[in-house]
C-alpha positions as CSV (number, residue, x, y, z in Angstrom):
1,X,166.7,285.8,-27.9
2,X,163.4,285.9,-26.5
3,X,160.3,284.1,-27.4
4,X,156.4,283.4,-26.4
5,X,154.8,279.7,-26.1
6,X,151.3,280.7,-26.3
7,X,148.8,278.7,-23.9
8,X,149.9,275.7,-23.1
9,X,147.2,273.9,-21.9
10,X,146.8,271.7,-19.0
11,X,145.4,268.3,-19.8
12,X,143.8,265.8,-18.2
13,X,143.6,262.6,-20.0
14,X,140.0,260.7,-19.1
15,X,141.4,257.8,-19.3
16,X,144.8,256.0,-18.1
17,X,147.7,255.8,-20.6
18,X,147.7,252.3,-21.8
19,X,151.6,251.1,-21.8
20,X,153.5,249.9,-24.8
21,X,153.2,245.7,-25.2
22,X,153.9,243.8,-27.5
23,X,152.4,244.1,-31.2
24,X,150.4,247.6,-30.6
25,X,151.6,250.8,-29.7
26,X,151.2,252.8,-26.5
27,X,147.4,253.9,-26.1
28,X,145.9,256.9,-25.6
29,X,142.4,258.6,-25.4
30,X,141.5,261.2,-27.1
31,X,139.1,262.5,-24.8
32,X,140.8,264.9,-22.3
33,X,139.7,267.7,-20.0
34,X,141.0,271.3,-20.1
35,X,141.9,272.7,-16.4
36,X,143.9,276.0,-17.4
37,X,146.6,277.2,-19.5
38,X,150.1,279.1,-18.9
39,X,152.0,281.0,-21.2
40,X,155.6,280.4,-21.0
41,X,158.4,283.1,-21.9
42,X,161.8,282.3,-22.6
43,X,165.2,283.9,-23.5
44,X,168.1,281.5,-25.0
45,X,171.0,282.5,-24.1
46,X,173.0,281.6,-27.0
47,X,176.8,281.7,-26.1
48,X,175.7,279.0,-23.2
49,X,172.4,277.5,-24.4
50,X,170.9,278.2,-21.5
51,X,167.2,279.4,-21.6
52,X,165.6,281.7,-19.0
53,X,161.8,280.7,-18.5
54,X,159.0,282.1,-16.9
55,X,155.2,280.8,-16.8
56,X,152.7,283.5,-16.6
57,X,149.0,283.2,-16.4
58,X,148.6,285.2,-19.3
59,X,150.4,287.0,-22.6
60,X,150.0,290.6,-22.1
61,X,152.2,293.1,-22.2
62,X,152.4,293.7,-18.4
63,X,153.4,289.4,-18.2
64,X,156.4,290.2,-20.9
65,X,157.4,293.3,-18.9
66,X,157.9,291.0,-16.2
67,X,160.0,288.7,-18.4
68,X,162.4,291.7,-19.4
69,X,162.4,291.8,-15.5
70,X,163.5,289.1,-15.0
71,X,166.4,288.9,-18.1
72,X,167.4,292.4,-16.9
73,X,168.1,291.3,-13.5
74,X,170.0,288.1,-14.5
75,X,172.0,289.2,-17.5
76,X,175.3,290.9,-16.1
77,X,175.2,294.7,-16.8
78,X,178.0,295.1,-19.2
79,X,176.4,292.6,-21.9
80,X,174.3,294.0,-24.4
81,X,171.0,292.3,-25.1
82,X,170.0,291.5,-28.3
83,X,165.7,290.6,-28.7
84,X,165.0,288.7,-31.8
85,X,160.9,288.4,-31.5
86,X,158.0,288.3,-33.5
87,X,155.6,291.1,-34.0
88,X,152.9,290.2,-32.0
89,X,151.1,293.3,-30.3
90,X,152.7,292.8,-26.9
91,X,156.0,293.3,-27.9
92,X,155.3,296.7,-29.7
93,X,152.6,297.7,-26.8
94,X,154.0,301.8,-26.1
95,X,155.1,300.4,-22.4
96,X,157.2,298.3,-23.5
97,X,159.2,300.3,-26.4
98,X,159.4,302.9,-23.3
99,X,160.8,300.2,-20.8
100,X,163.6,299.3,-23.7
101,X,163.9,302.9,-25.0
102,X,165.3,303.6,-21.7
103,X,167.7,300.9,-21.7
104,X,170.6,301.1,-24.4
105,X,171.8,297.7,-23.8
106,X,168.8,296.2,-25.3
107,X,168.3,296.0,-28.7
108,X,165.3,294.7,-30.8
109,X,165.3,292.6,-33.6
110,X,161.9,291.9,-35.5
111,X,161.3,288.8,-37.1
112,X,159.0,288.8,-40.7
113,X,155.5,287.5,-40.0
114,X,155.8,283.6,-40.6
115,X,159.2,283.9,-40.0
116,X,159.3,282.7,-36.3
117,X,161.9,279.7,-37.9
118,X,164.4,282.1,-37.7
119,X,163.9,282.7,-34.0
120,X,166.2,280.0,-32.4
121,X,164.1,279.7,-29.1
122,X,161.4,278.5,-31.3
123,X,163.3,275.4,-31.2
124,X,163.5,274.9,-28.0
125,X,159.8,274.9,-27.8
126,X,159.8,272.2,-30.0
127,X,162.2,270.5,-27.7
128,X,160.0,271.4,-24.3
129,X,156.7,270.4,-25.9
130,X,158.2,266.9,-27.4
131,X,159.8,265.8,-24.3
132,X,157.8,267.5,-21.1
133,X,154.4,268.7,-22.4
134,X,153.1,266.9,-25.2
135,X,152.6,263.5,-23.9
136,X,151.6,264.9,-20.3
137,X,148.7,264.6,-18.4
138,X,148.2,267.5,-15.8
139,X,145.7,268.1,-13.4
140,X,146.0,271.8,-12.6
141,X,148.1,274.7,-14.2
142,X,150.4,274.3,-11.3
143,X,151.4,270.4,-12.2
144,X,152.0,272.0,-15.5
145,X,154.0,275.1,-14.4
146,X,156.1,272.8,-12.0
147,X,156.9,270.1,-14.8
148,X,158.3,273.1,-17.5
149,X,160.2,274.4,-14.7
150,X,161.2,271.0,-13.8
151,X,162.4,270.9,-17.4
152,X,164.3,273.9,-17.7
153,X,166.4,273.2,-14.5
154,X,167.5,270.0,-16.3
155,X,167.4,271.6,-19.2
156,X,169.9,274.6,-18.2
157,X,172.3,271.7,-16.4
158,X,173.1,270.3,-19.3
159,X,172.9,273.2,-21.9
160,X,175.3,273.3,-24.7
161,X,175.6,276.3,-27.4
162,X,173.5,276.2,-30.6
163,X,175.9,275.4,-33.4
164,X,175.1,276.2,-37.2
165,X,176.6,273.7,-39.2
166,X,175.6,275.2,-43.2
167,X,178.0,277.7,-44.4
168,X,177.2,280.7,-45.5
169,X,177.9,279.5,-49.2
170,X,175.6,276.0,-48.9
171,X,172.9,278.4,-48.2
172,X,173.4,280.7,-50.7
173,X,173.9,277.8,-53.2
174,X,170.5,276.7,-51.8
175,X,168.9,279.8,-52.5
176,X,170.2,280.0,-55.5
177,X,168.8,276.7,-56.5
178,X,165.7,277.5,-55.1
179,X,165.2,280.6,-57.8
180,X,165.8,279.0,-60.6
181,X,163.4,276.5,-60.1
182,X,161.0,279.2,-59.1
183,X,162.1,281.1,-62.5
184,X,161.7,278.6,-64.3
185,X,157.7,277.4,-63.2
186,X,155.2,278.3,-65.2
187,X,152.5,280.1,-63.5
């Protein structure tokens, strides 16, 4: 699976982080300044739950040929590939459906717009911007750059396989469930 994190922005807090004491809560300014952004690609691996991770200054489709670059060269030849990604312009630029065109291992799978829930590396963006990013305060894109890949290589040491827990017949009960109500609202 393969994903985008638009511009994630380096942040530089005005003011000090206030610690946590006792009766308020930990404090922090609004105020901030903006020193650069990165774009970070990834690719979950989900048999092993690792995530490959790149940082690029920028979201074109040049930057995500570089990512397939990079998968391509650590994903052993005999496994296929499959791409489950949105469809944002990059990903359907004519370079790129030529790069994967010529590569029969790859295959693409588009998500519906709004649908990015279904991508699983969406989630770990969640997880990288709730435990390395959001509460950060960075002084260049670099400090940035080197906490995410900080993160990953922690990240990757520990990984463990994404595991569905519904069954296929909770979610159909769910869906189910979720028509009649709609069926039965008046409009």
């Amino acid at each position: 699976m393969r994903g985008r994190k638009k511009s994630s922005q380096v942040l530089d807090r005005t003011q000090p982080v206030l610690p946590l004491g006792l009766g308020y809560v930990e404090g922090v300014t609004h105020n901030y300044k903006r020193h650069g952004a990165t774009t970070v690609f990834a690719a979950l691996d989900i048999a092993s739950g690792q995530v490959f991770a790149q940082c690029e200054s920028r979201h074109r489709h040049q930057e995500f040929l570089n990512f397939l670059g990079h998968i391509d060269a650590n994903v052993p030849e005999e496994l296929d590939i499959h791409l489950v990604i949105d469809n944002y312009s990059t990903h359907k630029h004519a370079t790129v459906r030529r790069w994967i065109a010529a590569r029969p291992r790859y295959h693409v799978h588009y998500t519906p717009t709004y649908a990015s829930w279904l991508n699983q590396v969406e989630i770990w963006f969640n997880i990288i911007t709730q435990k390395a990013i959001h509460r950060g305060t960075f002084r260049s894109v670099k400090d940035l750059v080197d906490k995410i890949k900080r993160f990953f290589d922690q990240y990757n040491n520990n990984s463990k396989p994404s595991m569905w827990s519904a069954t296929a017949d909770s979610i159909l009960t769910k869906i189910e469930r979720l028509c009649k109500g709609i069926a039965g609202t008046v409009h």
